[in-house]
C-alpha atoms as one frame of an Amber mdcrd trajectory, in Angstrom:
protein
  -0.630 -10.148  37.155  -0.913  -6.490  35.534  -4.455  -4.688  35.660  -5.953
  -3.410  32.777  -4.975   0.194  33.935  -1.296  -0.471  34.969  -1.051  -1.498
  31.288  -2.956   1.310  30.047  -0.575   3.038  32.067   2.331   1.634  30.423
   1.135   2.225  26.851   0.645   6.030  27.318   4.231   6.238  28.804   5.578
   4.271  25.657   3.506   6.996  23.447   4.875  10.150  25.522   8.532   8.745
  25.721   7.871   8.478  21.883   6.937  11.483  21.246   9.471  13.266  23.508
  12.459  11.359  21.762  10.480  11.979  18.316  11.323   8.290  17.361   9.423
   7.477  15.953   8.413  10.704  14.138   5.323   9.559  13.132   4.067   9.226
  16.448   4.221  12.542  17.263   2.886  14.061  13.682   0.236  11.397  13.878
  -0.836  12.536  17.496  -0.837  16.224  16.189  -2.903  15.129  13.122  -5.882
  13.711  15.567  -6.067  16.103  17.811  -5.771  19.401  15.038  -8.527  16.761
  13.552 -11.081  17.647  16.711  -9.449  14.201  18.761  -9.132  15.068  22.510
  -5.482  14.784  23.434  -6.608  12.019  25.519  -8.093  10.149  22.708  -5.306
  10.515  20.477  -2.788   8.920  22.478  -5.435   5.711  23.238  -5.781   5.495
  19.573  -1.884   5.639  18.774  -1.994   2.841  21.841  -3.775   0.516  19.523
  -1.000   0.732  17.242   1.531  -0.164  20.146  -0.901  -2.304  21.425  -0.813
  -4.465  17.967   3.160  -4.491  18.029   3.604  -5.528  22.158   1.104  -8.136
  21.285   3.351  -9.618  17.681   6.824  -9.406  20.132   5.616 -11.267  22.864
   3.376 -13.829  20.882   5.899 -14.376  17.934   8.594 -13.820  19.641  10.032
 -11.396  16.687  11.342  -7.406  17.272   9.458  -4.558  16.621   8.267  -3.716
  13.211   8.426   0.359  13.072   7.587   0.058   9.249   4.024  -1.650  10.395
   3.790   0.895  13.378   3.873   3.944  11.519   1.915   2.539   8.895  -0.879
   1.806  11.359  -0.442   5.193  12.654  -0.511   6.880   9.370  -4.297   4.805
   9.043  -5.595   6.273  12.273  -8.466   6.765  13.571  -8.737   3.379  11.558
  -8.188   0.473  13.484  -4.719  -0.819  13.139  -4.055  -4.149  11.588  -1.433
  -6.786  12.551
């Protein structure tokens, strides 16, 4: 079974390999936009991790592929909570 920080884990390196690939772009403008906003770098990716959070959950629980148009709308939101 994963821990709670292995996933954590996982979830940050999904936002950095995002944001180093700039695909999506939004990740990486939306991670600029919280922290210029006073967000701690820190606290920018775990909020963009909700977003991912929301998708890895719809894949493995519907069984469908990623939705990138509901990702980067969630991420366009933040710091609102994402919706799924």
């Amino acid at each position: 079974m994963i821990s709670k920080q292995e996933l954590s884990g996982a979830v940050i390196k999904i936002i950095e390999h995002q944001m180093k690939k700039n695909q999506p772009k939004e990740t990486k403008i939306t991670f600029n936009r919280l922290v210029e906003s006073g967000i701690t770098p820190s606290n920018a990716k775990k909020y963009i991790g909700q977003c991912v959070a929301v998708e890895i959950y719809d894949i493995l629980t519907n069984q469908v592929p990623f939705n990138e148009q509901r990702y980067v709308e969630n991420l366009k939101k933040l710091p609102q909570e994402p919706v799924g």
